[in-house]
Structure formats: C-alpha cells, structure tokens
N, C-alpha and C positions, 0 to 999 in steps of 0.2 A: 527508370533505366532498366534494358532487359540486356541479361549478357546472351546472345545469340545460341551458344554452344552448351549454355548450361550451365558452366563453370563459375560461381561466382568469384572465384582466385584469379581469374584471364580475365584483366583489364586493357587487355588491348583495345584499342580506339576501334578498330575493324572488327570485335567482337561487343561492342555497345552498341544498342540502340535506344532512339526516344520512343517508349511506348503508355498506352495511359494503364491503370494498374488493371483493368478488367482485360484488357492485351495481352499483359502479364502474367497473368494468371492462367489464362486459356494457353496461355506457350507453355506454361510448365505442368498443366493437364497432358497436355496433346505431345510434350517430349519425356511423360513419364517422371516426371522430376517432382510431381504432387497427385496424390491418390485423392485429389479434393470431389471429382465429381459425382458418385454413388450418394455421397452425404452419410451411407451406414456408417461409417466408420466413426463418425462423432458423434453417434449418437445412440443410446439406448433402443431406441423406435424398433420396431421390425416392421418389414411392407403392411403387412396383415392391420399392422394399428392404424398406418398413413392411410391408407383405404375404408377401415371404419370414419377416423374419424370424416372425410368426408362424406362419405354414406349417411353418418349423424348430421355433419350438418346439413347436407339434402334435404332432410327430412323436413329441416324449418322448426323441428322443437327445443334446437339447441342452440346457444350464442357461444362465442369468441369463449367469453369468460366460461362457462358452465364447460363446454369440452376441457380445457385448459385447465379448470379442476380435478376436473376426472382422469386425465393423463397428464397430470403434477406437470405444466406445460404455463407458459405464461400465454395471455393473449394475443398476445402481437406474433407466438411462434406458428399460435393455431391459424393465424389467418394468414400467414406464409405459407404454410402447408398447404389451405384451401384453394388459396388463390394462385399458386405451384410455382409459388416464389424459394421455395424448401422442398424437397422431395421431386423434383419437377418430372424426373426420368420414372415415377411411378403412379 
C-alpha cells in the first residue's frame, strides 16, 4: 500500500494505492521521502573501494571470498557490488 502524497497519517481511500514494494520504494526515492539511492549512506565503502574491488576482481586473481576478506565484507556483498546489484550508480 503507497499513500500517494506521502503522508503515511492520510488514510484517505483517494490517497491509497495498490503498489508492489519495489513501486514503493522508487515513489519515495523519486518524492524525496527516502535518501535510499546513492547506497553511501549505509555504508562505510567509499567510490574509490567499489571501483577497486571490481578492478580486483577483473583481474581474475581474486574470488568472492578473498575480496570479502580483504574489505571485512561477506561474499555475497562482494558479488552484489560486482555484478552492480549494490553500488550500481558507480
């Protein structure tokens, strides 16, 4: 359920809609209502590291795991990042 205007207090019927939560989400990107899209904000990273560690694994001498050591990162963060399911705007 997305309140239209914003307000999650205005339950008015004309201010609901049925939306799926990836909808919902991008609505309260796009009205300012969540600073969710940079991704900086949650996270320690700086550009400089998201750009290494793809560069590392370019190389081919690095895996999931072994980056993920090296930037105290679990594996599955490091192949969201690669694969720019995480950081995607960088």
């Amino acid at each position: 359920m997305n309140h239209i205007d914003g307000n999650k207090a205005n339950n008015f019927y004309k201010n609901l809609e049925w939306v799926t939560s990836k909808e919902n989400m991008a609505h309260a990107i796009e009205n300012g209502l969540m600073n969710y899209a940079k991704g900086e904000d949650r996270s320690n990273l700086k550009k400089e590291e998201i750009i290494l560690i793809r560069d590392l694994y370019k190389t081919g001498r690095y895996t999931h795991k072994q980056l993920g050591d090296k930037f105290n990162l679990s594996r599955r963060y490091i192949g969201n990042i690669i694969n720019r399911k995480r950081w995607k705007h960088i």
